[in-house]
C-alpha positions in Angstrom: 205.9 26.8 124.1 207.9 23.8 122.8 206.2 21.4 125.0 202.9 22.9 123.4 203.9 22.8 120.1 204.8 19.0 120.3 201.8 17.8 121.9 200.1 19.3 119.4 201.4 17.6 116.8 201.7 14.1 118.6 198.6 12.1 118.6 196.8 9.3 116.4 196.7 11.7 113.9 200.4 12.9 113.7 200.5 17.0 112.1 204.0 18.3 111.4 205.0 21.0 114.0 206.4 22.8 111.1 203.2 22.5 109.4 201.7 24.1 112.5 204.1 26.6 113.0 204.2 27.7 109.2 199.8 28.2 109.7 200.3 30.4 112.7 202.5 33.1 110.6 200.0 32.3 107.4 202.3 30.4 105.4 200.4 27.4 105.3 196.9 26.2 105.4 195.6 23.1 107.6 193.6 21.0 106.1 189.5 20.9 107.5 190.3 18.2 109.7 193.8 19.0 110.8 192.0 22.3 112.2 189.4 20.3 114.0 192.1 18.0 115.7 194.1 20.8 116.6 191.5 23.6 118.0 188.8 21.5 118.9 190.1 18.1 120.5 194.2 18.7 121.0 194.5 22.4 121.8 191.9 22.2 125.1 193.3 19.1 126.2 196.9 20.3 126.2 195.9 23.8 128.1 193.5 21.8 130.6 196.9 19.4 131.5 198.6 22.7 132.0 196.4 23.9 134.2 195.9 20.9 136.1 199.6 20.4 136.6 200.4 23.9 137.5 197.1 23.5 140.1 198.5 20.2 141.7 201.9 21.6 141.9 201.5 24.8 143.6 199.0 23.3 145.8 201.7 20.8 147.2 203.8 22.9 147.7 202.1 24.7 150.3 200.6 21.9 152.1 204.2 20.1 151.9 205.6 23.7 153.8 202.2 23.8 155.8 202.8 20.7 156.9 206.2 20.5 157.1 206.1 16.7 155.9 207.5 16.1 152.4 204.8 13.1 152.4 202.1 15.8 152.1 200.3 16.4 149.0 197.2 18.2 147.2 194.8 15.2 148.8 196.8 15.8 152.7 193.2 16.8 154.0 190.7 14.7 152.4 189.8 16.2 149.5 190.0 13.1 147.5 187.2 11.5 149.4 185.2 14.2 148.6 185.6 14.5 145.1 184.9 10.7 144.6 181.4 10.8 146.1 180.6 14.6 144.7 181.5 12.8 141.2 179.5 9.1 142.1 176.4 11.6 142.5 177.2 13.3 139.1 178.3 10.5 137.0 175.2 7.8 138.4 172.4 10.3 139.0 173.1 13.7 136.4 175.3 12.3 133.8 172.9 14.6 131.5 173.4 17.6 133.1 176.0 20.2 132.6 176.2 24.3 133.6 178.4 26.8 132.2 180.3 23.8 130.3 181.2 21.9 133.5 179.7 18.5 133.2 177.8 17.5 136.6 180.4 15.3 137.5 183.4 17.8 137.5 180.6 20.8 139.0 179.9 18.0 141.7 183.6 16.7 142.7 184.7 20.7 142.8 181.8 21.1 145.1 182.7 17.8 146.9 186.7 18.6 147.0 185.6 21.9 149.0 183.0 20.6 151.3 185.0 18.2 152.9 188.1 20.2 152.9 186.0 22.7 155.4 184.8 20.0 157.5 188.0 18.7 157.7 189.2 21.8 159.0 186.2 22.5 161.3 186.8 19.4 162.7 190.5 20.3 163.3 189.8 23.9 165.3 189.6 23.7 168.7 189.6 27.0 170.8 190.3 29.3 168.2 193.6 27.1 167.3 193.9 24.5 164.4 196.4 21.5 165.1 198.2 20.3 161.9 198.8 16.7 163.3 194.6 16.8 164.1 194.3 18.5 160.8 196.4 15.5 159.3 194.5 12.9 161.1 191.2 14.3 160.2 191.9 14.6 156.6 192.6 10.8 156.8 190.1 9.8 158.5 187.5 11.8 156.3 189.1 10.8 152.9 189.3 7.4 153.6 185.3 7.2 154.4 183.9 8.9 151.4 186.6 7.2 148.9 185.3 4.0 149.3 181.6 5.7 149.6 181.7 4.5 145.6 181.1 1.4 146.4 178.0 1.3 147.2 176.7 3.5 144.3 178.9 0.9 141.8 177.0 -2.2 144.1 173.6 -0.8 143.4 173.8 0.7 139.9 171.0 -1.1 137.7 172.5 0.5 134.7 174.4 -1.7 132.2 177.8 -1.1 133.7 178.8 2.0 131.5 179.1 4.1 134.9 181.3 2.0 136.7 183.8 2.4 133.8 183.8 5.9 134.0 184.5 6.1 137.6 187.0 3.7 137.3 188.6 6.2 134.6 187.7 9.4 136.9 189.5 7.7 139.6 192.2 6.8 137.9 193.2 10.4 136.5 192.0 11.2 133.0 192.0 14.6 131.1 189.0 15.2 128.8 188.6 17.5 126.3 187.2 20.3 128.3 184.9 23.3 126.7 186.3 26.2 126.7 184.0 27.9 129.1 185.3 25.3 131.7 189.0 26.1 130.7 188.5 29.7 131.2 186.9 29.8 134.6 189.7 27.0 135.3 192.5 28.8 134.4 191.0 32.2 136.0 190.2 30.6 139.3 194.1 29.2 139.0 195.4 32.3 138.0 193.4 33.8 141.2 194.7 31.3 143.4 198.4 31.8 142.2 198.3 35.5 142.8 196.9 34.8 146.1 199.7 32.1 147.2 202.3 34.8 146.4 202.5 36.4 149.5 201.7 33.6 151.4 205.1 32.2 150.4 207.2 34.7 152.4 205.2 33.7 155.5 205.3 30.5 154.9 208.8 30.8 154.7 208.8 32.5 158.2 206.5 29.8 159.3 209.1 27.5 159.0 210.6 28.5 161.5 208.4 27.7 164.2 205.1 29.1 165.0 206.4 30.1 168.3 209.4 32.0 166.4 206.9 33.3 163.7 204.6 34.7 166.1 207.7 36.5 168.1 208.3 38.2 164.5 204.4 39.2 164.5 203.0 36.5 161.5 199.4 36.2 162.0 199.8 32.1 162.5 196.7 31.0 162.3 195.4 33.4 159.5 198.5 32.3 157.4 197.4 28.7 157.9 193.9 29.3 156.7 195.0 31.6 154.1 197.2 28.4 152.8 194.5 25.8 153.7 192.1 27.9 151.6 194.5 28.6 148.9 195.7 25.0 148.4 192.4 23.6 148.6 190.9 26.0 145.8 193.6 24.7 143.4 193.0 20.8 144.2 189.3 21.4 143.2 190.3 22.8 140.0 192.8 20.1 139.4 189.6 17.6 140.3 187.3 18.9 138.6 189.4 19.2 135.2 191.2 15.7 135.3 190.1 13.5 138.0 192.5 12.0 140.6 195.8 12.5 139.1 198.4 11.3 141.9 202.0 12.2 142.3 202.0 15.3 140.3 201.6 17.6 143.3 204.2 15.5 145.0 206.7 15.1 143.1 207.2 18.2 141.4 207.7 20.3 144.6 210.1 17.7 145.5 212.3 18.2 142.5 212.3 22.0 142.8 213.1 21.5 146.5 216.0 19.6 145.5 217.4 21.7 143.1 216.2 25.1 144.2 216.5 25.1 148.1 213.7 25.7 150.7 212.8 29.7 149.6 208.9 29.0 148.6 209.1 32.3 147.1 211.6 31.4 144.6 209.7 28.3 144.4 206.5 29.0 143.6 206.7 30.2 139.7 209.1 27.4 139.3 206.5 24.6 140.9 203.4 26.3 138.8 205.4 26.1 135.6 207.2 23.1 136.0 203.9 20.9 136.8 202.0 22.3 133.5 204.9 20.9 132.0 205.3 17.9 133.6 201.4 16.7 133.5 201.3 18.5 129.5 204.3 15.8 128.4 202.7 13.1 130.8 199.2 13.2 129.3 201.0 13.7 125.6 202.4 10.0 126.2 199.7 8.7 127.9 197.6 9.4 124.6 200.1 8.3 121.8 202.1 5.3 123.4 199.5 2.8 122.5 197.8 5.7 120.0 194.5 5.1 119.2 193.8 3.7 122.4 195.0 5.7 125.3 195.6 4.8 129.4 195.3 7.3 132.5 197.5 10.0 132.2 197.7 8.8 136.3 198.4 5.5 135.7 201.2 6.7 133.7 202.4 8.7 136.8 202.4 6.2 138.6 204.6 4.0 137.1 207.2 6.2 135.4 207.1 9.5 138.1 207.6 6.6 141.1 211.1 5.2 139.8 212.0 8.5 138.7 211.6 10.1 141.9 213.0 7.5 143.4 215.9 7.7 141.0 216.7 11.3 141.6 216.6 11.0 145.7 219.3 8.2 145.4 221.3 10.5 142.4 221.2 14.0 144.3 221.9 12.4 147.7 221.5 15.4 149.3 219.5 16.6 152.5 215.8 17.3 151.9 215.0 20.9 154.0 211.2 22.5 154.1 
């Protein structure tokens, strides 16, 4: 709540927490435009960063214990690639368009995120049996073709270059001010997917083990592995489809609460989700009023102050790094 409260009040157009706090309990009144910054512009922004934060973070964590490779991360199977060319078609071809207050090109890079995801993982099953390293591979291979499928849509745009600076901001990680309708079904769809992980995180945690060891103890393997794959990949789309391609957030935070929590992914999971809407709510917050009124990519941001952190707090903890 105090993360909330301060990006609320941080911006171009600075509004005394206290102020807020004080028209909450009806002890004081914002002024017109105070109200429209805060409800309309500030307030939507904040809850789509939590949502996108809380999305990224859960879903590494599962693909990083899926995986078993600290490496791994919301994008591990290609959903990235898909998301790029699902939002090319939407922001060259349907800019106009929008349904149910998803803009074509978040409708499109949801719808992109999951294609490929599946393929990826069709493409990984072999006699009833999906291989991680194959699953790994593929993902690679996939992502990498359709992210640089924007080049070609970029190379043959006759417009006057106003699409190829949106992409370049899409791809780069930027929250919008989202309608609400889009926020809702956002935050239900996360909300599903988190009740869903839930008890995947006790067989995940059995999982670790070995699949030979899991199956001994009677875990369903490979219906635990699509149940994650499914999961995980539900949440990246949402995270996609709300603020672009936001990196590091659903690798470092897992990270951290690895670190300082231990390997239980039960124990883990309410942590991650709560601890990434923080961590991309203060991120986008700075990457909004640091050079206020102009603002950079809440992922560029990432980039360059979550890297040396992270980096930081491996060589500070020094200590050994279980899944």
């Amino acid at each position: 709540m105090t993360v909330v409260l301060l990006s609320l009040a941080t911006g171009a157009v600075r509004v005394s927490p206290g102020a807020i706090l004080a028209s909450l309990f009806g002890r004081h009144s914002l002024t017109a435009t105070q109200q429209i910054i805060l409800l309309q512009i500030r307030l939507p922004r904040v809850l789509a960063s939590g949502v996108v934060g809380a999305a990224l973070a859960i879903s590494g964590l599962m693909f990083q214990g899926l995986f078993r490779n600290p490496m791994a991360d919301p994008y591990v199977i290609g959903s990235s690639g898909g998301a790029v060319l699902g939002a090319c078609i939407g922001i060259f071809f349907f800019s106009q368009l929008s349904l149910f207050g998803f803009s074509a090109t978040a409708l499109l890079a949801f719808i992109g995120s999951v294609i490929t995801m599946a393929l990826v993982y069709s493409l990984a099953r072999s006699n009833g049996r999906t291989n991680v390293i194959t699953l790994l591979l593929a993902g690679f291979a996939v992502s990498t073709m359709l992210g640089y499928s924007s080049y070609f849509f970029e190379a043959f745009d006759s417009g006057s270059g106003s699409n190829h600076l949106i992409l370049l901001s899409w791809l780069h990680g930027v929250i919008g001010i989202p309608h609400w309708t889009q926020l809702s079904v956002s935050g239900a769809l996360l909300l599903f997917a988190a009740g869903v992980a839930m008890p995947l995180m006790r067989r995940l945690n059995t999982l670790a083990l070995g699949d030979e060891y899991a199956h001994q103890l009677g875990l369903k393997v490979e219906y635990t592995r699509i149940g994650i794959i499914l999961t995980g990949s539900l949440l990246t789309a949402v995270a996609v489809s709300l603020g672009g391609l936001i990196s590091f957030a659903g690798l470092i935070v897992p990270h951290v609460a690895r670190l300082l929590l231990g390997p239980d992914h039960v124990r883990l999971l309410p942590v991650t989700a709560l601890s990434g809407a923080i961590f991309l709510v203060v991120a986008d917050t700075l990457a909004r009023s640091m050079f206020a009124p102009s603002e950079i990519p809440v992922g560029i941001l990432m980039a360059f102050l979550g890297g040396p952190f992270f980096l930081y707090l491996l060589r500070k903890t020094k200590r050994s790094y279980v899944l």
